[in-house]
C-alpha positions in Angstrom: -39.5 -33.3 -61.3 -36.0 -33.0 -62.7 -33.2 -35.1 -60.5 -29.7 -33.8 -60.6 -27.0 -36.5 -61.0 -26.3 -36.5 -57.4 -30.3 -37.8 -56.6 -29.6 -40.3 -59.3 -26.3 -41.2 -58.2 -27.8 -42.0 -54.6 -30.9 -43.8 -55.6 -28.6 -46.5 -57.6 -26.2 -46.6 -54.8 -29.5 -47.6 -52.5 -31.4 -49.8 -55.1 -28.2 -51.5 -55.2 -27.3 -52.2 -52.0 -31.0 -52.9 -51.4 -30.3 -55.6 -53.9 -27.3 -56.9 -51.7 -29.5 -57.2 -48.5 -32.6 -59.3 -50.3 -29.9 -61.4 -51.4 -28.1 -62.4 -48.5 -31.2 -61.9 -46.5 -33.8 -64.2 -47.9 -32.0 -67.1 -49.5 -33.0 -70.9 -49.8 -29.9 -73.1 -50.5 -30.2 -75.4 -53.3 -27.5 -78.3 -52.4 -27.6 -80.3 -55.6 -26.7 -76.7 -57.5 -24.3 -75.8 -54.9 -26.1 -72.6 -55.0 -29.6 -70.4 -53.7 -32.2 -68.8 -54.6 -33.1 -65.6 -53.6 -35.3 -62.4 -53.6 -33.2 -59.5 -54.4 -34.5 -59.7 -58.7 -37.4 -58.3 -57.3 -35.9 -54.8 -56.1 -33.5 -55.0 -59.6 -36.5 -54.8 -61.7 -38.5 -52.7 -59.4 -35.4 -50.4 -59.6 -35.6 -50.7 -63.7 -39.4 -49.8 -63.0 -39.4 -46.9 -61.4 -35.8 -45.3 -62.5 -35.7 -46.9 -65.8 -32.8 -49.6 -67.3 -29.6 -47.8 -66.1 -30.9 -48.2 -62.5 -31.7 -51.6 -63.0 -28.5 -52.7 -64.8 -26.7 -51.3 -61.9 -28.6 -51.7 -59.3 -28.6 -55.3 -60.6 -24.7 -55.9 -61.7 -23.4 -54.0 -58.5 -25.8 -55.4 -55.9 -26.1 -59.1 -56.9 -22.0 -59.0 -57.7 -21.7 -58.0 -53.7 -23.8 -60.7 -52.7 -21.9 -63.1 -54.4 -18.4 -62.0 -52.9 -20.0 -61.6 -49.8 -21.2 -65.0 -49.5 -18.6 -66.2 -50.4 -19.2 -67.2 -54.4 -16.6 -64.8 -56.0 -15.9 -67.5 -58.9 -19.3 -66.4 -59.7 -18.9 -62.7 -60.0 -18.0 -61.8 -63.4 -20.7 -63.7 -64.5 -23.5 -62.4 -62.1 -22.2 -58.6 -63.1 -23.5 -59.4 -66.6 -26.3 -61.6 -66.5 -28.0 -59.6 -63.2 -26.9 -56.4 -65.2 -28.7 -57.8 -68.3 -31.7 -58.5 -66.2 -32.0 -55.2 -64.7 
């Protein structure tokens, strides 16, 4: 089945803020990092899985990048875009 750009468009847009929500969600504070861990990799890859490496390098870069601003790690932004990106 052939998806038009505006399918594709909204699955990223969903894997990606699917990638927020398991981020802020389900996150275990690590206090000598001043950081957390979290589960939101796994919908980045399964997004790279199923939709292939565009969809996880944004689903990845976008999604983990709002996490971090929303959490309240914007230092860490720039650097999560590429590396989460990357990942996906």
């Amino acid at each position: 089945m052939k998806k038009n750009k505006t399918h594709q468009l909204v699955l990223f847009a969903m894997f990606a803020s699917l990638t927020t929500v398991m981020t802020l969600l389900f996150r275990i504070p690590i206090p000598s990092a001043q950081g957390y861990v979290n589960i939101g990799d796994t919908i980045l890859l399964l997004a790279a899985l199923i939709l292939g490496p565009a969809a996880g390098f944004w689903a990845g870069a976008i999604g983990s990048a709002l996490a971090d601003m929303i959490a309240g790690y914007a230092m860490y932004i720039p650097f999560t875009f590429f590396v989460k990106g990357l990942e996906g």
